[in-house]
Biotite code that builds the C-alpha atoms (Angstrom):
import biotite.structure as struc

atoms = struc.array([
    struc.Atom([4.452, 107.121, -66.459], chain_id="A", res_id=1, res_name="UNK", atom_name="CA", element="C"),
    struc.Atom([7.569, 108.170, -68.156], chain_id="A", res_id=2, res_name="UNK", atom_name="CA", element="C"),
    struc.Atom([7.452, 111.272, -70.219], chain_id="A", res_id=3, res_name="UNK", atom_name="CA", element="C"),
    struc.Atom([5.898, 110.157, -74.077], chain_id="A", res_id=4, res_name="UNK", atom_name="CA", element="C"),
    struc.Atom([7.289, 110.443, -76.966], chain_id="A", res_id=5, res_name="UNK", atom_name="CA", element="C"),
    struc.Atom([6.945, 113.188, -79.370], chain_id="A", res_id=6, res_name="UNK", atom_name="CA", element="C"),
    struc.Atom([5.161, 111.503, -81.696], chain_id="A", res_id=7, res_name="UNK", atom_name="CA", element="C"),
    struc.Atom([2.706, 109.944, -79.370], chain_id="A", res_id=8, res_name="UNK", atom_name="CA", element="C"),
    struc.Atom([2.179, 113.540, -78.171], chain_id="A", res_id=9, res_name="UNK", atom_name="CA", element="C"),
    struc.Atom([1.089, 114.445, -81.606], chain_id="A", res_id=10, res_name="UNK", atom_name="CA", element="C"),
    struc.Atom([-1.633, 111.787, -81.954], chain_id="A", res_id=11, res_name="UNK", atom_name="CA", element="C"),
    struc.Atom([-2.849, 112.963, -78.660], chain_id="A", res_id=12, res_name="UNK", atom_name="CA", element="C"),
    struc.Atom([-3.111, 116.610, -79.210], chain_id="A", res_id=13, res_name="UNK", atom_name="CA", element="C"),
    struc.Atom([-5.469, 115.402, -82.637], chain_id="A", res_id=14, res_name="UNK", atom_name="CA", element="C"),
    struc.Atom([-7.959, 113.186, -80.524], chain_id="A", res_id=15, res_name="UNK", atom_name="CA", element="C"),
    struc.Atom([-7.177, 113.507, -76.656], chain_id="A", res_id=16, res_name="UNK", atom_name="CA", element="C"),
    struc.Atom([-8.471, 109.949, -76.053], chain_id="A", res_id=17, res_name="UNK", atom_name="CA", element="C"),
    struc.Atom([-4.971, 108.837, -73.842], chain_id="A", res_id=18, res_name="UNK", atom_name="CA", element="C"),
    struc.Atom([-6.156, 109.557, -70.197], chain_id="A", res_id=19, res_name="UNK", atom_name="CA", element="C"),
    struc.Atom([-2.858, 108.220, -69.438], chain_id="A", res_id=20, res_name="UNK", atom_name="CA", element="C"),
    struc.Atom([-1.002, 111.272, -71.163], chain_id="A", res_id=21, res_name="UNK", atom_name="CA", element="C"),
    struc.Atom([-4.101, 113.612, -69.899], chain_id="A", res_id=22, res_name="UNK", atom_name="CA", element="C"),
    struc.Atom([-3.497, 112.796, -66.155], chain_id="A", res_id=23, res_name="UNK", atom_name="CA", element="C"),
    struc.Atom([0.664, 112.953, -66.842], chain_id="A", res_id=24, res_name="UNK", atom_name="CA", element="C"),
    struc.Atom([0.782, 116.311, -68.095], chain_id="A", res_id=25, res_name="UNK", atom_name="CA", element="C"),
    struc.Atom([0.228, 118.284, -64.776], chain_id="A", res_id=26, res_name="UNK", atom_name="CA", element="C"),
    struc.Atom([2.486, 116.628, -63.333], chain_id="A", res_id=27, res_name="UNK", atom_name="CA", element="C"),
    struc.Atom([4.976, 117.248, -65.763], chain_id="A", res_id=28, res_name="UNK", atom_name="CA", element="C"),
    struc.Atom([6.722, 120.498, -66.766], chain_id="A", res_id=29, res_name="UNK", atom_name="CA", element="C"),
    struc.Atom([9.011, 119.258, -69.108], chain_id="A", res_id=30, res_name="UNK", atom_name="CA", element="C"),
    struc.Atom([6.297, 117.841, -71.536], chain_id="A", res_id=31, res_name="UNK", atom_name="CA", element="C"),
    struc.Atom([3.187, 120.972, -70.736], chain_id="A", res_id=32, res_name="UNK", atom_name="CA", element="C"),
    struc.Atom([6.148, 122.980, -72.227], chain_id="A", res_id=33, res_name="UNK", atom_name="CA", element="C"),
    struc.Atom([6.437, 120.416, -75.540], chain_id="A", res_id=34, res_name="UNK", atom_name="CA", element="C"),
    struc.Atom([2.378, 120.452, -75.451], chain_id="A", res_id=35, res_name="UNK", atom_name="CA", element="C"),
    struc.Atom([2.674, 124.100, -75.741], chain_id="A", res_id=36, res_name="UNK", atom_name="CA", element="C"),
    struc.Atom([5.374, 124.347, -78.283], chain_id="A", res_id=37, res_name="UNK", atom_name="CA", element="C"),
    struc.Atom([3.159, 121.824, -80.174], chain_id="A", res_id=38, res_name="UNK", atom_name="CA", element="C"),
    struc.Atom([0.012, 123.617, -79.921], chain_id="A", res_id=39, res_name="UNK", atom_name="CA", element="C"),
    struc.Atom([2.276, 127.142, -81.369], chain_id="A", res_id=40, res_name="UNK", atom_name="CA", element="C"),
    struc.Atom([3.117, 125.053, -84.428], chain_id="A", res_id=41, res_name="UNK", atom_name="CA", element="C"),
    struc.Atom([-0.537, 124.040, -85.029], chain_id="A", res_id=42, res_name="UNK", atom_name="CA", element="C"),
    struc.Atom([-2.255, 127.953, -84.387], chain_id="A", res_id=43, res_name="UNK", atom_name="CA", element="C"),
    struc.Atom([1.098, 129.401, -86.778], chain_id="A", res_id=44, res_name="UNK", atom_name="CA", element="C"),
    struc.Atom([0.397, 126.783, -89.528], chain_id="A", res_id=45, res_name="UNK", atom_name="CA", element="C"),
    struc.Atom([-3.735, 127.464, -88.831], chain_id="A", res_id=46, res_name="UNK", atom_name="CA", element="C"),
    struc.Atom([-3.275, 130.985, -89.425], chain_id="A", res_id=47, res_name="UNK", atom_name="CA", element="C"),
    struc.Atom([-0.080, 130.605, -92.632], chain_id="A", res_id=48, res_name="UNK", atom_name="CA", element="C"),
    struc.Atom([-2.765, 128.373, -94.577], chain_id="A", res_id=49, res_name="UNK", atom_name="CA", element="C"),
    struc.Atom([-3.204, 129.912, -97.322], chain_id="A", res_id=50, res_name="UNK", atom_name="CA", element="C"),
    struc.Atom([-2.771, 129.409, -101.312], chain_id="A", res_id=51, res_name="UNK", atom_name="CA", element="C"),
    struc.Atom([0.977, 129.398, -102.111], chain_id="A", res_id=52, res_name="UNK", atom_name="CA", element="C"),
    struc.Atom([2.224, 131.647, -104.745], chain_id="A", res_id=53, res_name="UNK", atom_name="CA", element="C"),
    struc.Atom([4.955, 129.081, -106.116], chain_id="A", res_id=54, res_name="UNK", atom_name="CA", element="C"),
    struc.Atom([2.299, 126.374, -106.489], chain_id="A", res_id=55, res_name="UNK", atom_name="CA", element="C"),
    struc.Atom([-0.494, 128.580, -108.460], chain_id="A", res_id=56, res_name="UNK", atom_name="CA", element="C"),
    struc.Atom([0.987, 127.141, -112.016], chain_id="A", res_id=57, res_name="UNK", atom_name="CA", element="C"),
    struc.Atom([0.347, 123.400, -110.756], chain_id="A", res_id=58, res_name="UNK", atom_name="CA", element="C"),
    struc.Atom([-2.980, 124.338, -108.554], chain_id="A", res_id=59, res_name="UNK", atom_name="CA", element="C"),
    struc.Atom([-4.516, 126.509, -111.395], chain_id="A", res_id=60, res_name="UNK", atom_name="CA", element="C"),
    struc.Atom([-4.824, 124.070, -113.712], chain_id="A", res_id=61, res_name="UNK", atom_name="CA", element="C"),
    struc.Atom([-8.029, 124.783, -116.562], chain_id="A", res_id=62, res_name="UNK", atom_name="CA", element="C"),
    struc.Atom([-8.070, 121.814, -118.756], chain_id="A", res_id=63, res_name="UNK", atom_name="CA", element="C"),
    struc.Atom([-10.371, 119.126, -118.263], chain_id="A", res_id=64, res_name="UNK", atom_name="CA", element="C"),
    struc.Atom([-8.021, 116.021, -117.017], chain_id="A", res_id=65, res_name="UNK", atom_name="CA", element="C"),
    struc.Atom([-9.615, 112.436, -117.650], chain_id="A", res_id=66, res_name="UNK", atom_name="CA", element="C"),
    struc.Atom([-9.685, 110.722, -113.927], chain_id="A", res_id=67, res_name="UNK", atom_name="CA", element="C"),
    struc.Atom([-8.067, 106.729, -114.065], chain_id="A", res_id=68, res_name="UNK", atom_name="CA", element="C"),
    struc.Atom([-9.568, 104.518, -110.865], chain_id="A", res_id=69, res_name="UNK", atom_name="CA", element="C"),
    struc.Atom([-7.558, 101.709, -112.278], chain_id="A", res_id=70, res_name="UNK", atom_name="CA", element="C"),
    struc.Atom([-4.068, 103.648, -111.926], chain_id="A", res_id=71, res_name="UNK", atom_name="CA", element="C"),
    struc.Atom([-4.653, 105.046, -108.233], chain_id="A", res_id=72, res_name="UNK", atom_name="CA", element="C"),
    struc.Atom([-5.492, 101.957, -107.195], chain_id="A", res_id=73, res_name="UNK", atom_name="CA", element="C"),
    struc.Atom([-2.242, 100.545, -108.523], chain_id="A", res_id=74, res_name="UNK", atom_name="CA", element="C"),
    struc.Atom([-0.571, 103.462, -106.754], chain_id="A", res_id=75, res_name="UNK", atom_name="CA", element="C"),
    struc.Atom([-2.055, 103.035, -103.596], chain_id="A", res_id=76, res_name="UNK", atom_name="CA", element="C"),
    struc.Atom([-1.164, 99.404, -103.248], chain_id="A", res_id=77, res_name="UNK", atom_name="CA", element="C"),
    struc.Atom([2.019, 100.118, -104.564], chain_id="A", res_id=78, res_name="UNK", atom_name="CA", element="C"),
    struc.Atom([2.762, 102.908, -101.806], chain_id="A", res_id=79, res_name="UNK", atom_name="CA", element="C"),
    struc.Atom([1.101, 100.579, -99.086], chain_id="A", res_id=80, res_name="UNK", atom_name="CA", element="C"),
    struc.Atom([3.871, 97.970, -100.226], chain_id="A", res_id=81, res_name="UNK", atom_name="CA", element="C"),
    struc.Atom([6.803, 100.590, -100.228], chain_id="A", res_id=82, res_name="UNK", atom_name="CA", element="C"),
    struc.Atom([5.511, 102.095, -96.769], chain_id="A", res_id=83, res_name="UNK", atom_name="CA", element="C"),
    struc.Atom([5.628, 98.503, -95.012], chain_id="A", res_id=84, res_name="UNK", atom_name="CA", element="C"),
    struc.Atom([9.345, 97.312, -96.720], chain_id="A", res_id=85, res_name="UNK", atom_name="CA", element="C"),
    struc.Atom([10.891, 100.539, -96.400], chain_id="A", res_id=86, res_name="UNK", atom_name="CA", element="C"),
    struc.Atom([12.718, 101.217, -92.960], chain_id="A", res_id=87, res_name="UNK", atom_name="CA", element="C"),
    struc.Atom([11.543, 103.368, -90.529], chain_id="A", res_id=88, res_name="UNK", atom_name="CA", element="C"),
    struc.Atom([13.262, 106.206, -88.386], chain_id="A", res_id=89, res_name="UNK", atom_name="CA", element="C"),
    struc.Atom([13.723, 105.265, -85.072], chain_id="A", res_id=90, res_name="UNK", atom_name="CA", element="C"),
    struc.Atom([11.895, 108.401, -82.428], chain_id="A", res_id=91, res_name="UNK", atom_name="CA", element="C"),
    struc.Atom([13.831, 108.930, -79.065], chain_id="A", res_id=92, res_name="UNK", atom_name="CA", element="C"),
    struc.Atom([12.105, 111.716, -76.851], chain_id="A", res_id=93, res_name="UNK", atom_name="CA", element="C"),
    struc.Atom([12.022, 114.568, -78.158], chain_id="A", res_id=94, res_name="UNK", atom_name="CA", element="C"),
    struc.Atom([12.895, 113.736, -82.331], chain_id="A", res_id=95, res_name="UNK", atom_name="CA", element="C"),
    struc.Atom([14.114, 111.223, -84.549], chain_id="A", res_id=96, res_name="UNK", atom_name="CA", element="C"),
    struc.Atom([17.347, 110.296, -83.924], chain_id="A", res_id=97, res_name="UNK", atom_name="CA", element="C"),
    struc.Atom([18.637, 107.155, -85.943], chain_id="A", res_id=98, res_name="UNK", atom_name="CA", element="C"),
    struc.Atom([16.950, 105.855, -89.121], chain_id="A", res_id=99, res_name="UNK", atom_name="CA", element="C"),
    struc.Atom([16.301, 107.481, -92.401], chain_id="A", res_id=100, res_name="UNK", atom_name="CA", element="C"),
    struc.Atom([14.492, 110.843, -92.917], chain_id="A", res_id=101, res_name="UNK", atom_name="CA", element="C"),
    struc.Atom([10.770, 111.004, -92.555], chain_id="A", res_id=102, res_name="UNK", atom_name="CA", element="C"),
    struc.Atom([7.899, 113.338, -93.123], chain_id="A", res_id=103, res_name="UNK", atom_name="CA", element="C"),
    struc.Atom([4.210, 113.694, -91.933], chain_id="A", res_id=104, res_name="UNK", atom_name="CA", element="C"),
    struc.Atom([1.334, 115.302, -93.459], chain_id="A", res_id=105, res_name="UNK", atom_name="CA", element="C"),
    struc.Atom([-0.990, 117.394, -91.941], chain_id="A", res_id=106, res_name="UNK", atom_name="CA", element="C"),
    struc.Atom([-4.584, 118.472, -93.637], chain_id="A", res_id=107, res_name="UNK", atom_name="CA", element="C"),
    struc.Atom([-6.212, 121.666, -93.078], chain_id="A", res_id=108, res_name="UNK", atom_name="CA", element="C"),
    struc.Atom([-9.906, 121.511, -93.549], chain_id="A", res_id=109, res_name="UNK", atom_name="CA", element="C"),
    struc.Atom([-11.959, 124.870, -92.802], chain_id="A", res_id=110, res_name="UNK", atom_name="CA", element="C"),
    struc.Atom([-10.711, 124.915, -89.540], chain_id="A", res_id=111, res_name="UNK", atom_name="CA", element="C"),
    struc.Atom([-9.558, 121.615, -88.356], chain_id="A", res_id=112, res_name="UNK", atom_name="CA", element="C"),
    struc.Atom([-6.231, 120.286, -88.960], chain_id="A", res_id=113, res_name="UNK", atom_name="CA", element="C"),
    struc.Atom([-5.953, 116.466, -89.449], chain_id="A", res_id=114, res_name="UNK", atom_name="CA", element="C"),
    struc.Atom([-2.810, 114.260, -89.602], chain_id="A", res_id=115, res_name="UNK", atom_name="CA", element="C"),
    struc.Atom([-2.388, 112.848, -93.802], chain_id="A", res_id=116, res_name="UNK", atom_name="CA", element="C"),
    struc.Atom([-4.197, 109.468, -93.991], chain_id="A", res_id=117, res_name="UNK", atom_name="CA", element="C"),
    struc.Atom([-4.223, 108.084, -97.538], chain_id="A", res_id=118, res_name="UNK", atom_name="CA", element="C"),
    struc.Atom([-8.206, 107.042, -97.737], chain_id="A", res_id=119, res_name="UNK", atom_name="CA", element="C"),
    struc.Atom([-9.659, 109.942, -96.615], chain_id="A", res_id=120, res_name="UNK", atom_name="CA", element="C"),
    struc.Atom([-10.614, 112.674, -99.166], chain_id="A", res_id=121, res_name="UNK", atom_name="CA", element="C"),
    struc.Atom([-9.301, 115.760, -100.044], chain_id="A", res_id=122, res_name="UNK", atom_name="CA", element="C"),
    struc.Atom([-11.828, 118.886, -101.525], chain_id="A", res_id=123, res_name="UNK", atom_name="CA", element="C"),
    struc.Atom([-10.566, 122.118, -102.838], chain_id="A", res_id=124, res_name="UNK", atom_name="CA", element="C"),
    struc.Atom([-9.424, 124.533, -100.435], chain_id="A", res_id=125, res_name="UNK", atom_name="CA", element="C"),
    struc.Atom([-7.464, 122.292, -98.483], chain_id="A", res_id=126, res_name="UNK", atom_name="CA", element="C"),
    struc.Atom([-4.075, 123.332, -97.506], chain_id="A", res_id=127, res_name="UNK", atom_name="CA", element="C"),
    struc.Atom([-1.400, 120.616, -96.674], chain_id="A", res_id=128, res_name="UNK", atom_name="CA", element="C"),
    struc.Atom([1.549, 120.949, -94.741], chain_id="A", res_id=129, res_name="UNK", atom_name="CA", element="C"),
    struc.Atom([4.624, 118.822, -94.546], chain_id="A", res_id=130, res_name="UNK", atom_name="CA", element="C"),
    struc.Atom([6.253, 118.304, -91.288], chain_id="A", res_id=131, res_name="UNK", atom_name="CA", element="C"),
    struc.Atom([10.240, 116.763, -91.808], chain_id="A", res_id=132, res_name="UNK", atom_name="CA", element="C"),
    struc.Atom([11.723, 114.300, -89.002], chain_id="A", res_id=133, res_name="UNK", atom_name="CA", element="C"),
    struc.Atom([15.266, 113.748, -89.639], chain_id="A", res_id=134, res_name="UNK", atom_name="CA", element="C"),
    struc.Atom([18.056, 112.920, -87.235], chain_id="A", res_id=135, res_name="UNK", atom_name="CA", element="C"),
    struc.Atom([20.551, 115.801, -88.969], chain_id="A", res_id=136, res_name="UNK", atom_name="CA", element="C"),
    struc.Atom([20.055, 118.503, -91.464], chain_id="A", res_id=137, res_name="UNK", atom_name="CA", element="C"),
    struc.Atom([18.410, 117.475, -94.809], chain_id="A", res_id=138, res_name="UNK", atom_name="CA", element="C"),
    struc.Atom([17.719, 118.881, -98.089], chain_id="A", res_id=139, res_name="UNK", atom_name="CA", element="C"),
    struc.Atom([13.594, 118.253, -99.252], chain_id="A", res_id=140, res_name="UNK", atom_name="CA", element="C"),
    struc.Atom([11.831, 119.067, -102.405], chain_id="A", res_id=141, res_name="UNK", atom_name="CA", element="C"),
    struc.Atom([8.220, 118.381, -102.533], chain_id="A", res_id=142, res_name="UNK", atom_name="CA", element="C"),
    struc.Atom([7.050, 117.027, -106.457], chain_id="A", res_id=143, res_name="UNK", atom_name="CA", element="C"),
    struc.Atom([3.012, 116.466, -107.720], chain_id="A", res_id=144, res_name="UNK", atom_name="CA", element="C"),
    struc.Atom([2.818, 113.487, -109.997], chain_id="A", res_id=145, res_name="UNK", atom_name="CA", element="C"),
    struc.Atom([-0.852, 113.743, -111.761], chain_id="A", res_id=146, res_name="UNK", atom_name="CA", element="C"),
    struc.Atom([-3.005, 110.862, -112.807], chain_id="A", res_id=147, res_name="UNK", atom_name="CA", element="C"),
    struc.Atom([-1.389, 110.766, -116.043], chain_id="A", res_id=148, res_name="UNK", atom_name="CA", element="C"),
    struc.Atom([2.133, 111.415, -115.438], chain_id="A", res_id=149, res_name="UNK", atom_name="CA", element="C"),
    struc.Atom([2.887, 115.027, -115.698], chain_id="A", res_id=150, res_name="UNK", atom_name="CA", element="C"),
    struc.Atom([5.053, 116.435, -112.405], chain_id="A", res_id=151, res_name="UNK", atom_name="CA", element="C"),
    struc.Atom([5.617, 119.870, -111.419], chain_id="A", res_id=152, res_name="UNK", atom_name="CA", element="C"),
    struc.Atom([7.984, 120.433, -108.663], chain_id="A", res_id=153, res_name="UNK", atom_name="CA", element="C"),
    struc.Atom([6.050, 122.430, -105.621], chain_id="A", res_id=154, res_name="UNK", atom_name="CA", element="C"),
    struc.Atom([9.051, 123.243, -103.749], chain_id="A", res_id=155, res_name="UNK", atom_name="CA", element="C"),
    struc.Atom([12.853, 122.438, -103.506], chain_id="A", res_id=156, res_name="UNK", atom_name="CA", element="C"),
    struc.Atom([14.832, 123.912, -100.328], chain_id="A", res_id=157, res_name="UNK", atom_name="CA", element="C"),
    struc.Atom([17.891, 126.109, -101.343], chain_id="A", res_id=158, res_name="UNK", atom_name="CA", element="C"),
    struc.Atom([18.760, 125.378, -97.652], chain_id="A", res_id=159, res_name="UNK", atom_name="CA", element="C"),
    struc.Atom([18.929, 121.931, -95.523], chain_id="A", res_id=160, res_name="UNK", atom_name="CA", element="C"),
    struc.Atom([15.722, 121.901, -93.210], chain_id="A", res_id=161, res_name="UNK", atom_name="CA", element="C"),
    struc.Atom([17.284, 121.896, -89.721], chain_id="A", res_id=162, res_name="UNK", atom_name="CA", element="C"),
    struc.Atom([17.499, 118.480, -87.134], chain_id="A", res_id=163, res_name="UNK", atom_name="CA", element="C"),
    struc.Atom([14.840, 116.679, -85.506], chain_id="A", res_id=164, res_name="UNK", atom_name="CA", element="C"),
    struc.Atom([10.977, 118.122, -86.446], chain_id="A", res_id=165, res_name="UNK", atom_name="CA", element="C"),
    struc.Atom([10.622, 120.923, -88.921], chain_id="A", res_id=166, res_name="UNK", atom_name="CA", element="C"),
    struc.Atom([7.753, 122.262, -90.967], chain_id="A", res_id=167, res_name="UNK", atom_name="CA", element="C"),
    struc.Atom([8.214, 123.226, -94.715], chain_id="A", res_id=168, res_name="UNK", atom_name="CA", element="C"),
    struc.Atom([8.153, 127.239, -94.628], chain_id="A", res_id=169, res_name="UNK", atom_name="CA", element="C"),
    struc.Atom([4.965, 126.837, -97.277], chain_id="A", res_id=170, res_name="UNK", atom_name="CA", element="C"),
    struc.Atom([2.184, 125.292, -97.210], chain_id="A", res_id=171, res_name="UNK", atom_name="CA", element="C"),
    struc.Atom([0.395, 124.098, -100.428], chain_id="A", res_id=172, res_name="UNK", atom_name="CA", element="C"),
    struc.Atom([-3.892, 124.758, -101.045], chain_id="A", res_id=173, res_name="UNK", atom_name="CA", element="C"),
    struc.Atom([-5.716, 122.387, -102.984], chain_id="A", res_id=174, res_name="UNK", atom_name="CA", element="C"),
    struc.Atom([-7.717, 123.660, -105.833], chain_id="A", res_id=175, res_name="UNK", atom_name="CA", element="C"),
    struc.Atom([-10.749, 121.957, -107.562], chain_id="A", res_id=176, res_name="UNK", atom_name="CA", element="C"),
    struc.Atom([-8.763, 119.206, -109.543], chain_id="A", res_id=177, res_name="UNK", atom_name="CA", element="C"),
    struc.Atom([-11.074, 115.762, -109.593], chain_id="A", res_id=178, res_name="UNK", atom_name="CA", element="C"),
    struc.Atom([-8.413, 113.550, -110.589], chain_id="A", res_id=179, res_name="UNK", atom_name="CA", element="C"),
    struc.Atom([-5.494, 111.513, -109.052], chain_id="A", res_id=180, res_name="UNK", atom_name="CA", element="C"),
    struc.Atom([-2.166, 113.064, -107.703], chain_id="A", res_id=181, res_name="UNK", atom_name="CA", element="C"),
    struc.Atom([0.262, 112.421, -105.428], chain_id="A", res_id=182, res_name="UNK", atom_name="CA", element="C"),
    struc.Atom([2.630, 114.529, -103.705], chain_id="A", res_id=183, res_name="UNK", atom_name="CA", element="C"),
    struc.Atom([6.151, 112.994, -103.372], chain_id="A", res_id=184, res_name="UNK", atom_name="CA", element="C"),
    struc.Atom([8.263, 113.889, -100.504], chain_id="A", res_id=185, res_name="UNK", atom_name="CA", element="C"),
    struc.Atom([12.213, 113.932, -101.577], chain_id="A", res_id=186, res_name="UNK", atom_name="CA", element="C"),
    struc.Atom([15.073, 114.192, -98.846], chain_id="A", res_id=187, res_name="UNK", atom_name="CA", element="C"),
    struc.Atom([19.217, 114.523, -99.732], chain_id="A", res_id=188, res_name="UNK", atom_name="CA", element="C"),
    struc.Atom([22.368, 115.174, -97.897], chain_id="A", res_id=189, res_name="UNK", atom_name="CA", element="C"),
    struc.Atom([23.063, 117.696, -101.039], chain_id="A", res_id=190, res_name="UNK", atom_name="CA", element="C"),
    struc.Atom([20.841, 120.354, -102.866], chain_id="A", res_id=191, res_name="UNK", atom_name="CA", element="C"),
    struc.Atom([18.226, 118.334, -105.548], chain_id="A", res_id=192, res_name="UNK", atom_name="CA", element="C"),
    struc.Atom([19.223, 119.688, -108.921], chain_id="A", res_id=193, res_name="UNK", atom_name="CA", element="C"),
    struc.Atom([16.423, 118.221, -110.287], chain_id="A", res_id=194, res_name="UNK", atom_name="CA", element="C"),
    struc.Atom([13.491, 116.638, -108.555], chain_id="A", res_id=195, res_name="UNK", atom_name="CA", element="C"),
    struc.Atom([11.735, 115.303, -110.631], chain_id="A", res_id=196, res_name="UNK", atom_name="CA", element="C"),
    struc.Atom([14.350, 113.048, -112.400], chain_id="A", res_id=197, res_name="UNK", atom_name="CA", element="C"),
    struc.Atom([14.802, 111.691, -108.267], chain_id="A", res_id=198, res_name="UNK", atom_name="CA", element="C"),
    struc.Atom([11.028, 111.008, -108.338], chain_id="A", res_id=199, res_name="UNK", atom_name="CA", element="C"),
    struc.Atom([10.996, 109.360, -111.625], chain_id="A", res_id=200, res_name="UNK", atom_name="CA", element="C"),
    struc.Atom([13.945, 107.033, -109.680], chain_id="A", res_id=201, res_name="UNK", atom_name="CA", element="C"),
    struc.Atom([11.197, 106.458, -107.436], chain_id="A", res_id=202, res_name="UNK", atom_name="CA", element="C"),
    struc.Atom([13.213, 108.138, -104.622], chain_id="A", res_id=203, res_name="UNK", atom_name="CA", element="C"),
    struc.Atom([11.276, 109.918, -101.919], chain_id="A", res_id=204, res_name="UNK", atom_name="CA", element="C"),
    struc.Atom([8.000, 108.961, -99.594], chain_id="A", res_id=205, res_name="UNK", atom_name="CA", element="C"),
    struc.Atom([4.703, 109.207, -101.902], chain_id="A", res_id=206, res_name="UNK", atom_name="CA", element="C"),
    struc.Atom([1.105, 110.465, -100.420], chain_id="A", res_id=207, res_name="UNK", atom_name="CA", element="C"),
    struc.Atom([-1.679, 109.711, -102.714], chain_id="A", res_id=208, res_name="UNK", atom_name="CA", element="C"),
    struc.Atom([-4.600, 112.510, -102.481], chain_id="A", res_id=209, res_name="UNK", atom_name="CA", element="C"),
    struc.Atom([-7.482, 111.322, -102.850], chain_id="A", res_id=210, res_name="UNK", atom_name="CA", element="C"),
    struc.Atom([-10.274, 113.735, -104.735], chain_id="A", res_id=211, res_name="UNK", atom_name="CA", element="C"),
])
């Protein structure tokens, strides 16, 4: 087989189920090198996870917050919608190339890490980390929109993320929260003066958490 992509690399390191990609990699130096690369990124974010200081205002949060079923299930189908009309980057070996900016989620639970999927449910404790895919440098800020409105903006790069795959330099822990957010991934060719008037354009790539 030809050597797979990056991404498809990815989904195999999380469940090993391609036999295909099991019986290519000894054969292969080129991609045992990305595996390994890959498996460094995983055992450095493992061991960063932890509670991040410029996130403690939005994660230690005391008052009682009324949860709306209704609204996140307006979000969700609105995100679904976005994620299927918007277009996607195109991946070529080794990173995205062509296409617009793109980011994936991974979860940190105890001691597994778990690529972002929308239904499954987050607990406190949880630490999520946002992997960018871009085809040249890019500026990202990272925004929480709560159930009922208010945003806070988790983190907003001073610096444009390098090419191809980069993780954020923080990673953000859950805390005990019960009701709806969603954290909204922004990218720009120019510093983001202000997030969360971009989010409120409804600009960026939205993940729902679900509690």
């Amino acid at each position: 087989m030809s050597c797979p992509s990056q991404l498809r690399l990815d989904e195999w390191m999380l469940d090993r189920r391609s036999a295909e990609i099991a019986t290519h990699l000894p054969t292969c130096a080129r991609c045992t090198e990305r595996v390994a690369v890959l498996s460094a990124e995983r055992e450095a974010f493992t061991l960063r996870a932890r509670p991040a200081a410029f996130v403690d205002a939005v994660f230690a949060r005391k008052q009682k917050r009324t949860w709306r079923w209704p609204w996140l299930a307006l979000a969700l189908a609105t995100c679904a919608l976005i994620f299927m009309l918007r277009p996607r980057a195109i991946e070529t070996g080794d990173g995205y190339k062509a296409g617009p900016p793109d980011a994936l989620l991974y979860v940190k639970h105890e001691s597994t890490v778990a690529a972002y999927a929308p239904t499954k449910r987050c607990v406190a404790g949880d630490v999520v980390q946002v992997v960018v895919l871009s085809a040249k440098p890019i500026y990202v800020a990272v925004v929480d929109v709560e159930a009922g409105g208010k945003t806070s903006v988790l983190y907003n790069a001073d610096t444009p993320t390098k090419a191809g795959r980069a993780s954020l330099p923080r990673s953000f822990e859950l805390d005990d929260w019960r009701g709806g957010e969603t954290f909204v991934v922004l990218f720009s060719d120019e510093p983001i003066a202000d997030p969360t008037a971009s989010e409120a354009r409804g600009d960026g790539k939205r993940y729902p958490i679900q509690r």
